[in-house]
RORO-923899 format. One record per residue (C-alpha): residue number from 1; residue in three letters; x, y, z. Coordinates in steps of 0.1 Angstrom, whole numbers, plus 5000, padded with zeros to 4 digits. Each point is the difference from the previous one (the first is absolute). Last residue first. Example, Ala and Ser with C-alpha at 12.3 -4.5 7.8 and 13.67 -1.06 7.14 Angstrom:
# RORO-923899
<site 2; "SER"; <5137; 4989; 5071>>;
<site 1; "ALA"; <4986; 4966; 5007>>;
END
This chain:
# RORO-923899
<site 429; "UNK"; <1438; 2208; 5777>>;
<site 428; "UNK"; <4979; 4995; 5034>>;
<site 427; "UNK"; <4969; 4998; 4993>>;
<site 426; "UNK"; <4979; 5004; 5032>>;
<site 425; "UNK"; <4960; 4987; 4993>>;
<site 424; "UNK"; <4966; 5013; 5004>>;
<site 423; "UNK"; <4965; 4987; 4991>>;
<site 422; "UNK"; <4984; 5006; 5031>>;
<site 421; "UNK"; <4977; 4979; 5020>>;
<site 420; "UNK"; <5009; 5007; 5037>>;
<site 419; "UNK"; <5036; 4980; 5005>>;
<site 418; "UNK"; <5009; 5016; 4965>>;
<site 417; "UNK"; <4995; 5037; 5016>>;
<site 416; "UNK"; <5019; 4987; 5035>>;
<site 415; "UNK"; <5030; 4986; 4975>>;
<site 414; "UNK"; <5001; 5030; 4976>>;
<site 413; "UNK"; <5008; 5023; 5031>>;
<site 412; "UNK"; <5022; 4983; 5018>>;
<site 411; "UNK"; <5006; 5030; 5025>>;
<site 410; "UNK"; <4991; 5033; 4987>>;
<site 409; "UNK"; <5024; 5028; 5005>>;
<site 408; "UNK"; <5034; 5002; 4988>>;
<site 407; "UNK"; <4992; 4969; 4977>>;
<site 406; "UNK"; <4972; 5019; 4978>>;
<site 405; "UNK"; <5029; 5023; 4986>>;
<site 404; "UNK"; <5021; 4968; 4991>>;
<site 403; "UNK"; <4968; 4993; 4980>>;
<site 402; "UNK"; <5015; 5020; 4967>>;
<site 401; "UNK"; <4981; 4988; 4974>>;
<site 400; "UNK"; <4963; 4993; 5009>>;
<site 399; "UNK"; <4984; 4977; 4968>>;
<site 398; "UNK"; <4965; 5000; 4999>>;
<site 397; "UNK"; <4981; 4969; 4979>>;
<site 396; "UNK"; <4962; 5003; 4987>>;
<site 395; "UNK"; <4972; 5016; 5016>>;
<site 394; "UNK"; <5010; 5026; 5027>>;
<site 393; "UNK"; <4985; 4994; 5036>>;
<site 392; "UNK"; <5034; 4985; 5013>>;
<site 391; "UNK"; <5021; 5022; 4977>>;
<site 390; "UNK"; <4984; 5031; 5017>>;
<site 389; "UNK"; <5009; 4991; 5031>>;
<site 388; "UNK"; <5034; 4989; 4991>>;
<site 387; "UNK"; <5003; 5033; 4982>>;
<site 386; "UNK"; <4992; 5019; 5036>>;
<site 385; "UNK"; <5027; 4979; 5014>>;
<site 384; "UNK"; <5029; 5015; 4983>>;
<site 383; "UNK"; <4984; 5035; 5005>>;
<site 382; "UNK"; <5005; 4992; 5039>>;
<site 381; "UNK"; <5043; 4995; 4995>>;
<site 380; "UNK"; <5007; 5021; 4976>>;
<site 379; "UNK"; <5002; 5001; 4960>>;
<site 378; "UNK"; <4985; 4963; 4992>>;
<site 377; "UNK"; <5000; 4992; 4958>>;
<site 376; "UNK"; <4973; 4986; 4985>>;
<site 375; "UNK"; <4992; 4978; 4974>>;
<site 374; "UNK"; <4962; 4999; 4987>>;
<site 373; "UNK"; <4964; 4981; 5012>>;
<site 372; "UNK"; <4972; 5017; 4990>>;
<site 371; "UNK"; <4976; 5018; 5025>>;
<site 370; "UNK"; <4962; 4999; 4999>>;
<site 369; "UNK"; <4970; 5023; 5008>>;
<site 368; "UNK"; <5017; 5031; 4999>>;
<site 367; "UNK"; <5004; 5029; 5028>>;
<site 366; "UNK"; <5007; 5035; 4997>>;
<site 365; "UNK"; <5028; 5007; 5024>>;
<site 364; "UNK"; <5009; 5036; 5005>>;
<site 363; "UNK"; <5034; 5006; 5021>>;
<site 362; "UNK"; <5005; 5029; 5021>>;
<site 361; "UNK"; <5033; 5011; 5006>>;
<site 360; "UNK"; <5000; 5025; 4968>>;
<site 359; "UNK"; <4974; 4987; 4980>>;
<site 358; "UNK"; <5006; 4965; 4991>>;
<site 357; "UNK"; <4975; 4981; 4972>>;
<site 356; "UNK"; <4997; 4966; 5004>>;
<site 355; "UNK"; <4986; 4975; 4974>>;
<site 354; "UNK"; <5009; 4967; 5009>>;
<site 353; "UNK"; <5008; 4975; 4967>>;
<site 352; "UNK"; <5025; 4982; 5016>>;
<site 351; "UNK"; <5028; 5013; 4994>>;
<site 350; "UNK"; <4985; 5033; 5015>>;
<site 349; "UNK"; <5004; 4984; 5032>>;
<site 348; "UNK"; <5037; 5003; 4990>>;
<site 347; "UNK"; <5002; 5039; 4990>>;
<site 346; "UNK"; <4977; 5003; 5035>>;
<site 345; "UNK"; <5030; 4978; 5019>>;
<site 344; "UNK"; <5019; 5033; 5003>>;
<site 343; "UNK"; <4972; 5021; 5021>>;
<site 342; "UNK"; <5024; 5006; 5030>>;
<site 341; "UNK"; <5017; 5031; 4985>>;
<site 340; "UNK"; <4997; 5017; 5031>>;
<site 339; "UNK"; <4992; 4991; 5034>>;
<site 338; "UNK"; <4973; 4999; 5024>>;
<site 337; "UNK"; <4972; 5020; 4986>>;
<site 336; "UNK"; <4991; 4972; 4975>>;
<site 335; "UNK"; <4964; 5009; 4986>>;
<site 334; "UNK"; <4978; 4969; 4988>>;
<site 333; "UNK"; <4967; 5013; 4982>>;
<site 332; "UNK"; <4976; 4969; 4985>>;
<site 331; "UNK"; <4980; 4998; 4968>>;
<site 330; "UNK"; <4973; 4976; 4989>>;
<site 329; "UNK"; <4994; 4966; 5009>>;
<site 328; "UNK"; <5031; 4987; 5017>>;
<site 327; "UNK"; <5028; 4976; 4983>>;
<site 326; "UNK"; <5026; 5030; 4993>>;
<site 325; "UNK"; <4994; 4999; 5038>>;
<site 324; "UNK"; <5018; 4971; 5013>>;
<site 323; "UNK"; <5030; 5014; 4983>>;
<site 322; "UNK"; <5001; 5033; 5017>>;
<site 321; "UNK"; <4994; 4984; 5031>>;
<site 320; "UNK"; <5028; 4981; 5000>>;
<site 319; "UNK"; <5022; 5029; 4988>>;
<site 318; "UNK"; <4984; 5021; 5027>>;
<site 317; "UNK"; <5007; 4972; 5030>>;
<site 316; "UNK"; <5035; 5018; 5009>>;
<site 315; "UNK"; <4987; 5037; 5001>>;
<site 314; "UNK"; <4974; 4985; 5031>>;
<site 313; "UNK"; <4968; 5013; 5004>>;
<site 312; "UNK"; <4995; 5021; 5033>>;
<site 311; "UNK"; <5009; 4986; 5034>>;
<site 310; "UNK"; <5030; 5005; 4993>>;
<site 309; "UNK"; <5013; 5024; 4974>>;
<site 308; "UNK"; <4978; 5010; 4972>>;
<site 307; "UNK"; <4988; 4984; 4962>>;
<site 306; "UNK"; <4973; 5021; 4983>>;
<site 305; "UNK"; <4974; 4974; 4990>>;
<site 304; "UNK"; <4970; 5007; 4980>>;
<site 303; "UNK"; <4982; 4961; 4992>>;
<site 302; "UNK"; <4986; 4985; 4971>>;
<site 301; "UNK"; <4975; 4970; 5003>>;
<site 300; "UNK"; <5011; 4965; 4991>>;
<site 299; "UNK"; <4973; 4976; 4983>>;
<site 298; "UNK"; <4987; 4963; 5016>>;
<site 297; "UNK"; <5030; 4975; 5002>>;
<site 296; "UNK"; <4989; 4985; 5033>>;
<site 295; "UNK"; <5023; 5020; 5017>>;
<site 294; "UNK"; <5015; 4993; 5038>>;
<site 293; "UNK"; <5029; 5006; 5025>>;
<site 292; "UNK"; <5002; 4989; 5033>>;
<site 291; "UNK"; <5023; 5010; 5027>>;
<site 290; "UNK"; <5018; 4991; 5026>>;
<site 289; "UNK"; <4999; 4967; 5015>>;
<site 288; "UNK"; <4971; 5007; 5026>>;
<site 287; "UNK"; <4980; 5017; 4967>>;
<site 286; "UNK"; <4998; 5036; 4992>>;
<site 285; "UNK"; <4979; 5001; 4968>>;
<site 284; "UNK"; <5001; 5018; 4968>>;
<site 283; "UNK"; <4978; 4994; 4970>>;
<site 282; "UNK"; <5010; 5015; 4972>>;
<site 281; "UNK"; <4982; 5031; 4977>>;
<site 280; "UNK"; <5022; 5026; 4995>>;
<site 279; "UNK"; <4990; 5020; 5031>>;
<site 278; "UNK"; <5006; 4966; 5022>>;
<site 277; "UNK"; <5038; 5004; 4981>>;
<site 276; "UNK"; <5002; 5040; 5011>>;
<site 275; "UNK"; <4989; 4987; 5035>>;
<site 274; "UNK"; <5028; 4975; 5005>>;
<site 273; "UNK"; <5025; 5025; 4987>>;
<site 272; "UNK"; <4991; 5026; 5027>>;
<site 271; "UNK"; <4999; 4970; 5027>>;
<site 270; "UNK"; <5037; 4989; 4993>>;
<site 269; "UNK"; <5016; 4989; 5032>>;
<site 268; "UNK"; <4962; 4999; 5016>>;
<site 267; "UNK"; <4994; 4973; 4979>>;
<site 266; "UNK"; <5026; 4979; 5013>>;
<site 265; "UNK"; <5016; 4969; 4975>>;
<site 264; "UNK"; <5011; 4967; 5015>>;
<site 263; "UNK"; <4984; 4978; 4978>>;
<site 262; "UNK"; <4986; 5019; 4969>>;
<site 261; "UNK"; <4970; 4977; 4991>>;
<site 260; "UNK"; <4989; 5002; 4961>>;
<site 259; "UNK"; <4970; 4995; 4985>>;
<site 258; "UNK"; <4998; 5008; 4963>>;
<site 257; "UNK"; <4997; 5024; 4975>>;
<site 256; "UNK"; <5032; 5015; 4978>>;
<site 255; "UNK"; <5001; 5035; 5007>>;
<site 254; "UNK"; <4988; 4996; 5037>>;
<site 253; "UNK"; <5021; 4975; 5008>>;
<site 252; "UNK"; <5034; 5015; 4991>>;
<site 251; "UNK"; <4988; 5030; 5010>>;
<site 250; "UNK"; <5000; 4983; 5037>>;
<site 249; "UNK"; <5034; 4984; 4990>>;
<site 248; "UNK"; <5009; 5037; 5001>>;
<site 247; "UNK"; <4984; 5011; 5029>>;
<site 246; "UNK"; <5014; 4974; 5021>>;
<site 245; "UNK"; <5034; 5003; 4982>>;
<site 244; "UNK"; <5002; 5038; 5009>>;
<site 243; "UNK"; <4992; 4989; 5039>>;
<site 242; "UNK"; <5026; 4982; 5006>>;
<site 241; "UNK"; <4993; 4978; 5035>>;
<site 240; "UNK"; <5019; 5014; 5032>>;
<site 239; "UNK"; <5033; 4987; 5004>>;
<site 238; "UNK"; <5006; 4984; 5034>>;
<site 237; "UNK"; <5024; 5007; 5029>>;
<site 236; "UNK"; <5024; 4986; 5018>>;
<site 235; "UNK"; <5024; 5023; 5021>>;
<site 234; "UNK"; <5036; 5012; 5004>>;
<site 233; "UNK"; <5011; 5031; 5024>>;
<site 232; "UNK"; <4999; 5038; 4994>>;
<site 231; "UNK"; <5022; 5022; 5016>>;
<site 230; "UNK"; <5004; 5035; 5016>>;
<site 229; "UNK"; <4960; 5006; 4996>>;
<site 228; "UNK"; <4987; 5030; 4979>>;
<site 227; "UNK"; <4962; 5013; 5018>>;
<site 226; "UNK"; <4983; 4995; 4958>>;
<site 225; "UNK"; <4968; 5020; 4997>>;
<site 224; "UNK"; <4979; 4993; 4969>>;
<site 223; "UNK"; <4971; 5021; 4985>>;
<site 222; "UNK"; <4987; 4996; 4968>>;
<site 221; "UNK"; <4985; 4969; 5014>>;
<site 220; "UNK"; <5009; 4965; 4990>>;
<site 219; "UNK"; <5031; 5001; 5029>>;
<site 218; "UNK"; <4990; 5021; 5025>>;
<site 217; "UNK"; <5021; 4988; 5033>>;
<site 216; "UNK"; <5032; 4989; 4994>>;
<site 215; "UNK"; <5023; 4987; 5029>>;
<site 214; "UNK"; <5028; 4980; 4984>>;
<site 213; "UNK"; <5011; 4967; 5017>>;
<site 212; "UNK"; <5001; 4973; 4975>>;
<site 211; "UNK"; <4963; 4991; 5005>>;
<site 210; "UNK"; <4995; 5040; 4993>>;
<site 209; "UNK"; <5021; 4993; 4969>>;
<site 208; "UNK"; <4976; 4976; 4984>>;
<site 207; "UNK"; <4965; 5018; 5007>>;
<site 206; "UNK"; <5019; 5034; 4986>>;
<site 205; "UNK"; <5007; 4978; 4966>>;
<site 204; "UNK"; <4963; 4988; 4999>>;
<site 203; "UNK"; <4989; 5034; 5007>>;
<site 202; "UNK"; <5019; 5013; 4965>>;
<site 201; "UNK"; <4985; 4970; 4985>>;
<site 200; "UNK"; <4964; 5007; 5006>>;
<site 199; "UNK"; <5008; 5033; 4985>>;
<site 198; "UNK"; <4989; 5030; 5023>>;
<site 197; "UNK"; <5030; 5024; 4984>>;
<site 196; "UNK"; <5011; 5030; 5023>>;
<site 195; "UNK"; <4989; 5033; 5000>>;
<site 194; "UNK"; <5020; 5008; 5029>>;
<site 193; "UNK"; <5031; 4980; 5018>>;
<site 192; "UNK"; <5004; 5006; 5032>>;
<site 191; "UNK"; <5031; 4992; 5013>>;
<site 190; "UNK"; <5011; 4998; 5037>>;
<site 189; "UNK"; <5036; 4999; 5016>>;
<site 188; "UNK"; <5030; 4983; 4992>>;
<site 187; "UNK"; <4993; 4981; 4964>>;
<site 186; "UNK"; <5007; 4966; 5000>>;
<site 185; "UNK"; <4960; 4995; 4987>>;
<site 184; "UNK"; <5000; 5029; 4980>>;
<site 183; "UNK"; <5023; 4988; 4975>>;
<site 182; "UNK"; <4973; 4969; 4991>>;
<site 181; "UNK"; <4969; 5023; 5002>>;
<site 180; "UNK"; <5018; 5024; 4982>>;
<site 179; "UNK"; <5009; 4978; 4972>>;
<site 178; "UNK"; <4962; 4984; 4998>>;
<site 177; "UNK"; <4987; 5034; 5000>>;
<site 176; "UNK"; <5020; 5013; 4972>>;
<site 175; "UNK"; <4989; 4969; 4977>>;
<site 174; "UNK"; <4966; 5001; 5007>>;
<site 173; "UNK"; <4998; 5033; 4992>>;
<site 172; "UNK"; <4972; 5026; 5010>>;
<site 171; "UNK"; <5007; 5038; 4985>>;
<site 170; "UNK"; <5017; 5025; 5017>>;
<site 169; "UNK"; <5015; 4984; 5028>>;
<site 168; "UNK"; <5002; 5010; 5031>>;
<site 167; "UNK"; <5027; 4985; 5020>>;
<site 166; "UNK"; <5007; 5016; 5034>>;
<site 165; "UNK"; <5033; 4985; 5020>>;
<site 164; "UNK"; <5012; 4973; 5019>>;
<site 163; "UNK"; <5039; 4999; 5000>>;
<site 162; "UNK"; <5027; 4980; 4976>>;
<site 161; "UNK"; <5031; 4988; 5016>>;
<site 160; "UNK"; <5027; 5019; 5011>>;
<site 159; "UNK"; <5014; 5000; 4965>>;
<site 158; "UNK"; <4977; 4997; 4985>>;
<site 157; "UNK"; <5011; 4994; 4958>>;
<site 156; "UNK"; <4982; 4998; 4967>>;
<site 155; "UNK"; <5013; 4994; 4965>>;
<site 154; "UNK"; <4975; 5001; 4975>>;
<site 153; "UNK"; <5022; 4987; 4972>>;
<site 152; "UNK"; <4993; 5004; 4961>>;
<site 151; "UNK"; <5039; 5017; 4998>>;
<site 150; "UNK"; <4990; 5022; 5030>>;
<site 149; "UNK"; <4971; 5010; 5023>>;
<site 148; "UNK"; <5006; 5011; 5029>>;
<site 147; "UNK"; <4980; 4996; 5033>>;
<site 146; "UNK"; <5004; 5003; 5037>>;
<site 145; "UNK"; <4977; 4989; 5021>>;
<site 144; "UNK"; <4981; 5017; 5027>>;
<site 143; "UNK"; <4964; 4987; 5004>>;
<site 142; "UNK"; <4987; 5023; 4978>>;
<site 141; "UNK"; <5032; 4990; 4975>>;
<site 140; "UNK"; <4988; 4967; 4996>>;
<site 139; "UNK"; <4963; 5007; 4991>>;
<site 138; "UNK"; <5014; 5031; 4976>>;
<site 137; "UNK"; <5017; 4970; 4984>>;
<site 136; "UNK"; <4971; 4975; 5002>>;
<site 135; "UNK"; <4979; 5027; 4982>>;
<site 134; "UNK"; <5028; 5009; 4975>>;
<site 133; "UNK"; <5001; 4965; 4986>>;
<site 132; "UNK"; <4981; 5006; 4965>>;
<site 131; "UNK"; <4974; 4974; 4985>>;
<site 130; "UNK"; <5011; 5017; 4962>>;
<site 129; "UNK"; <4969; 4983; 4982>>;
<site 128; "UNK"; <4997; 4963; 5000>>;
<site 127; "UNK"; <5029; 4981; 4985>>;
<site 126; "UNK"; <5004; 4974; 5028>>;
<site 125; "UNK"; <5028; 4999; 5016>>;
<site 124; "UNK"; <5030; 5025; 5003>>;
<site 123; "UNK"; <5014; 5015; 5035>>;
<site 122; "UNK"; <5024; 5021; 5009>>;
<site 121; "UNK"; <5030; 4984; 5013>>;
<site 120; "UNK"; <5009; 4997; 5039>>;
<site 119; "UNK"; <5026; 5011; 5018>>;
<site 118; "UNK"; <4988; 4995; 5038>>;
<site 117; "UNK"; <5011; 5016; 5038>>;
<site 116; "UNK"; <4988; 4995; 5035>>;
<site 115; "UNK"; <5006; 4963; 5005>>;
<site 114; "UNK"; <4965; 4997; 5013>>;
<site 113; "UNK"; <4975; 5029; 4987>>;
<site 112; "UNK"; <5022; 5004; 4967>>;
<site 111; "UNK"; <5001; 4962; 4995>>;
<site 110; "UNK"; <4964; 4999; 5006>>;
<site 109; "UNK"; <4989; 5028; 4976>>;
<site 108; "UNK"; <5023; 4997; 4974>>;
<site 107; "UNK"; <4991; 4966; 4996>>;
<site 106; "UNK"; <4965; 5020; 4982>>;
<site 105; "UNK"; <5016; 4999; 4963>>;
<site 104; "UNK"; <4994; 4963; 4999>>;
<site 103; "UNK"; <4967; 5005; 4996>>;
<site 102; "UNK"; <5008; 5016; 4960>>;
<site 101; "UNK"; <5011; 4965; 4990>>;
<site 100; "UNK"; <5028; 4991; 4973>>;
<site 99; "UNK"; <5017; 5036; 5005>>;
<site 98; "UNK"; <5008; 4994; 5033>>;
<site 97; "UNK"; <5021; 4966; 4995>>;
<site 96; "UNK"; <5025; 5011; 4971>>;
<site 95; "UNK"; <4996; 5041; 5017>>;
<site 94; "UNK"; <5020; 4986; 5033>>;
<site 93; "UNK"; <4983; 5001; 5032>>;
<site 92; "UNK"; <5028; 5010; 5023>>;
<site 91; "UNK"; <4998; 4997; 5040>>;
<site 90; "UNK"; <5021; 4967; 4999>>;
<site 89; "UNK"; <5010; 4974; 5027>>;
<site 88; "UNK"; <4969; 5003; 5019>>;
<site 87; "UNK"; <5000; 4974; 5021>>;
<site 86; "UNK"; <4975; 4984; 5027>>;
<site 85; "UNK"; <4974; 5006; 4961>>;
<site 84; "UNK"; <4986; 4965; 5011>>;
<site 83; "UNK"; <4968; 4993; 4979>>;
<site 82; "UNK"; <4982; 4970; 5004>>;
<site 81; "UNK"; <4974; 4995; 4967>>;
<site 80; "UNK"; <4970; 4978; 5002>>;
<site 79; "UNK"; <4987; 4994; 4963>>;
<site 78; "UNK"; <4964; 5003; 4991>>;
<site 77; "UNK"; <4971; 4977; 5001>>;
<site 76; "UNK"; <4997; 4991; 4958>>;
<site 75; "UNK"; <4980; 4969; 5011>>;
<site 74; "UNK"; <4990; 4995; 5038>>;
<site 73; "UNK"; <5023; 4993; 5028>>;
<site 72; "UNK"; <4992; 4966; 5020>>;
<site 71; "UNK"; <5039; 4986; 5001>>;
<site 70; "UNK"; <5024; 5025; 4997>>;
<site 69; "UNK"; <5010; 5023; 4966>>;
<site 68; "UNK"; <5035; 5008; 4998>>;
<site 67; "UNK"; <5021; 5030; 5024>>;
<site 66; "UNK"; <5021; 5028; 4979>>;
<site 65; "UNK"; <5032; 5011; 5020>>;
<site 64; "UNK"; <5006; 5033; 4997>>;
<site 63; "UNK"; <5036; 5014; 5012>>;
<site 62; "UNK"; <5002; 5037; 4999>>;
<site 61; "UNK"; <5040; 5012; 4991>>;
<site 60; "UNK"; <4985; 5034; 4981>>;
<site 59; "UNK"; <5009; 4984; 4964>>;
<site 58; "UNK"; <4972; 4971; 5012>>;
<site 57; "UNK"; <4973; 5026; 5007>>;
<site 56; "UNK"; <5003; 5009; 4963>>;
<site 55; "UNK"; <5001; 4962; 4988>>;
<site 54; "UNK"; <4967; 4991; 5025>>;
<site 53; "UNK"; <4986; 5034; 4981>>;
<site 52; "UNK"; <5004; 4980; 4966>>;
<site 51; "UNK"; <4981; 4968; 5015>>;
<site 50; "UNK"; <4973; 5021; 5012>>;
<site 49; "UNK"; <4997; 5019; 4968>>;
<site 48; "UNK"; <5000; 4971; 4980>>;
<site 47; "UNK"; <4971; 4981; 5020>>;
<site 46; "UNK"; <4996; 4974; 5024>>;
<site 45; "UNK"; <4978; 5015; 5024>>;
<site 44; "UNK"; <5009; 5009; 5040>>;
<site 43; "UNK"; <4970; 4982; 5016>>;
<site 42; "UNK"; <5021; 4999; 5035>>;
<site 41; "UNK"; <5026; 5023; 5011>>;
<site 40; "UNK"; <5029; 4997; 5022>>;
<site 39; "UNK"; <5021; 5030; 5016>>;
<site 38; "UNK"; <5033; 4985; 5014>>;
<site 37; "UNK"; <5020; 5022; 5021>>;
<site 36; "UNK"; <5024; 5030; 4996>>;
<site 35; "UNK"; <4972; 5018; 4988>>;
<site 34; "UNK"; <4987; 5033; 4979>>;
<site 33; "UNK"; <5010; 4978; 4967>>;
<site 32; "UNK"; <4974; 4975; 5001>>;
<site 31; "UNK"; <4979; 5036; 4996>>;
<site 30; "UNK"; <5006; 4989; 4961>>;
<site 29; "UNK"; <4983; 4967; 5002>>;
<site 28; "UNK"; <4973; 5015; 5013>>;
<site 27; "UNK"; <5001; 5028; 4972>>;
<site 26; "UNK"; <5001; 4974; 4973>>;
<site 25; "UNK"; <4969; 4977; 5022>>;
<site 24; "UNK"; <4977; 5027; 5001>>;
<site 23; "UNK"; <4996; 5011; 4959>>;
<site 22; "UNK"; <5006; 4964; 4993>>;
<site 21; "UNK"; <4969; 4991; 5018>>;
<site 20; "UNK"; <4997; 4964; 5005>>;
<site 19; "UNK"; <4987; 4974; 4982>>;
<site 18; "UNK"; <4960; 5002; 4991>>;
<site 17; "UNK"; <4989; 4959; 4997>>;
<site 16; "UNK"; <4982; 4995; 4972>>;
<site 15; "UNK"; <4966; 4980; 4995>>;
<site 14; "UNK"; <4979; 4983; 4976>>;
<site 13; "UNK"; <4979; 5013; 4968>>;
<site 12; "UNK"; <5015; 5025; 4974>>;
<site 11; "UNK"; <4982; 5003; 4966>>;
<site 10; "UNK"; <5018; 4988; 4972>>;
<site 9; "UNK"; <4994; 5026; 4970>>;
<site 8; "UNK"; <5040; 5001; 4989>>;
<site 7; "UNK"; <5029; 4979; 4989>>;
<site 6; "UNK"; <5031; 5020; 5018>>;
<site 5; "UNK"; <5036; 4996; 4992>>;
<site 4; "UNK"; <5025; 5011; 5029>>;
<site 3; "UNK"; <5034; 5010; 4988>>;
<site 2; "UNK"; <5035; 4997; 5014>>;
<site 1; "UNK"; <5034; 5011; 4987>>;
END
């Protein structure tokens, strides 16, 4: 198994290019599955979970062909997928493939808008809090489905097809309104879907399928009204830049010192975060290439950050920020109010001499002037990258067991860190 050993206390000077948004590109590669013709995306990046949904999609009958790199394009430019779903030989997701990526969960809702039924296993992933399905369910069943649930199986069925209905949900999910978005699109009739998430990607995905046909109007408001269409036909679209690896690499920076250019990267993707790290003491600055990121190694101040959903703080750039500040001068708050038992890298951080003290789903981080080096062990996929943080300002040598974690969603990693002046290598055992 993989580790990634760390020497610490190089500051970070260069540039990295931002791939694209895994968050967008799984649930573009999903709606794949609404046509009979080929959907093809641009920027997709090469990571485990891509790779693992293109196994998912493939038990459907969905060819993907995967297009090289051309003359002129830049380093780590993402992978152009073509994706032909023109049969759907299977409408089961079985529990093997499912349980390996929560995402996957969401073919229910093009398979149920399309072919009208779906079996498909409850989901597993990353082990943060209980993530339930029951919002995508009531989703489905507003706009007429049928659903049981048996043996770990949400199967659904439409018989006539689904119809446009009311969804209201009770609490904003990213999740739930990607798989109405997608259901609603086949729908007959008009959905409005209320209280919806405003995520970057979510509007990305409703970009995407009006080129294939959908009429959306709303999307990155909590508002979205979907007038169903009887079929959806291919398009060419490209994956908006990720956003979570912007803001980590931007930690990245600002914990070690340096002057780093994020290529590609849109500040107004992740503003909230962008603020919180000017707060902290570095220099941010929205250049023609994206954006700029500077410290000149002068202290860190503490920050109070409760994370929210878009455009507040996001729950997947605590960790990072977590580590950054067991570096800051005096104490800083971080509440998590997106999901529970998301503070498993603290008993890590703590590996390295950080003194955190959690209080219910606020976190107290009091910190120090110096970490030490120490072996750590990843638990999810953006804890894993906090203790690459930390290991890059720690003195001494970090080991991160474990780094199959930091494959599902950052892109070369170790070779963009290296690239700017890190000590940072892959061992593979």
């Amino acid at each position: 198994m993989d580790r990634i050993r760390i020497i610490g206390g190089n500051p970070l000077n260069g540039t990295i290019s931002i791939s694209g948004a895994k968050n967008a590109a799984l649930p573009l590669m999903i709606a794949g599955l609404l046509t009979d013709e080929t959907l093809i995306l641009d920027n997709v990046p090469r990571l485990a979970d891509v790779a693992q949904l293109q196994r998912i999609l493939g038990n459907h009958g969905v060819d993907i062909m995967s297009a090289g790199k051309r003359p002129g394009d830049r380093e780590y430019q993402g992978q152009t997928l073509h994706i032909s779903a023109a049969n759907i030989i299977d409408t089961t997701a079985p529990y093997e493939l499912v349980s390996r990526m929560r995402a996957s969960f969401w073919v229910v809702a093009p398979l149920l808008a399309r072919m009208h039924e779906a079996k498909v296993s409850l989901p597993g992933g990353c082990a943060i809090g209980t993530r339930p399905v029951d919002l995508l369910i009531m989703a489905l069943e507003k706009l007429g489905a049928e659903i049981a649930i048996d043996g770990g199986y949400v199967i659904a069925r439409a018989p006539g097809g689904l119809k446009g209905g009311e969804i209201d949900f009770p609490k904003v999910t990213v999740s739930g309104t990607h798989v109405a978005l997608m259901a609603a699109t086949l729908a007959k009739g008009t959905t409005v879907i209320a209280n919806a998430a405003c995520e970057p990607e979510i509007q990305d995905v409703a970009d995407c399928l009006n080129k294939m046909g959908a009429r959306i109007v709303g999307a990155g408001t909590p508002r979205i009204v979907i007038e169903g269409v009887s079929a959806l036909h291919g398009a060419r679209h490209t994956v908006l830049p990720d956003r979570i690896e912007t803001g980590t690499y931007a930690m990245a920076v600002a914990m070690t010192g340096g002057d780093v250019q994020l290529s590609g990267a849109r500040p107004e993707l992740l503003q909230a975060a962008l603020d919180v790290l000017t707060e902290a003491g570095a220099v941010v600055t929205a250049t023609n290439e994206g954006i700029r990121i500077a410290r000149n190694g002068s202290g860190l101040n503490p920050v109070m950050v409760s994370t929210a959903p878009f455009p507040g703080f996001p729950t997947d750039l605590q960790a990072q920020l977590m580590a950054l500040m067991t570096r800051a001068n005096g104490a800083s708050r971080i509440t998590e109010t997106i999901f529970e038992n998301r503070f498993m890298h603290v008993q890590e951080l703590a590996r390295f001499g950080a003194r955190i003290q959690l209080d219910g789903e606020t976190a107290t981080v009091h910190g120090i002037g110096e970490l030490r080096g120490a072996p750590v062990m990843a638990t999810d996929l953006r804890a894993s990258v906090s203790l690459v943080i930390a290991g890059l300002a720690a003195e001494g040598e970090t080991m991160v067991n474990r780094v199959y974690h930091l494959d599902r969603g950052f892109e070369r990693l170790e070779e963009k860190l290296s690239a700017c002046g890190a000590r940072i290598e892959r061992i593979s055992d």
